[in-house]
C-alpha positions, 0 to 999 in steps of 0.5 A, a space after each residue: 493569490 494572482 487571479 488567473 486570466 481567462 486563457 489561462 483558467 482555459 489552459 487549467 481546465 483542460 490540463 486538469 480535464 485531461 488528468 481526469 480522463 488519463 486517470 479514468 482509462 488507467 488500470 494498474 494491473 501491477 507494480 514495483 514498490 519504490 522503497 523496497 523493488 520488490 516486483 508485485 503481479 498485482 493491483 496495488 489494492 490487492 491486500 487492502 492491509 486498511 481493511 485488515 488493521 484500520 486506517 490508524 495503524 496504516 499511518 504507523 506502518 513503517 513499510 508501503 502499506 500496498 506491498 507484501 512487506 506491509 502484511 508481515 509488519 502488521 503480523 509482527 506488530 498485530 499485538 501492538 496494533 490491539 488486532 483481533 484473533 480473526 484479523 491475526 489469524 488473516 495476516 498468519 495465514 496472508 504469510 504462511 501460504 504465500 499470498 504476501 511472499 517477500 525476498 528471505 533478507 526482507 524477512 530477516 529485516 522485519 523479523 529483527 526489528 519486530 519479533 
């Protein structure tokens, strides 16, 4: 590995020390998912699917783990994720009353190569 001069060491650290700041004074209060361009009028976190299923499931998750689309695969697959009654009745619930609302098409999809 090349040792970094001095000047550039400076030059690293204030690049890096301006990421930190940048990412300290950002709030994402909503975003669009790259992969499905279903918009979302909230934090990323707002589901926390982790909480719901675990960090083991989340990894198999075929869907973005912080889009609606996410909490209706792990509905689907809550059997093969060994999910408790409670936790499956949180993600009905999540689908049911809209609280994780997903274009009709995105549900045919899921529905389909789920159910």
């Amino acid at each position: 590995m090349t040792e970094l001069t001095e000047r550039d060491q400076e030059l690293l650290d204030d690049i890096v020390g301006t990421a930190e700041k940048v990412a300290e004074d950002t709030d994402i209060d909503e975003f669009t998912d790259p992969k499905s361009g279903l918009h979302h009028g909230h934090h990323p976190n707002k589901h926390r699917i982790v909480d719901l299923i675990g960090r083991e499931n989340v990894y198999d998750l075929n869907e973005n783990p912080n889009s609606h689309e996410a909490v209706h695969e792990a509905h689907f697959r809550a059997d093969e994720f060994g999910l408790d009654d409670s936790t499956k009745e949180k993600l009905r619930r999540m689908r049911e009353n809209d609280q994780a609302p997903i274009p009709p098409e995105a549900e045919v999809r899921l529905s389909r190569k789920y159910a």
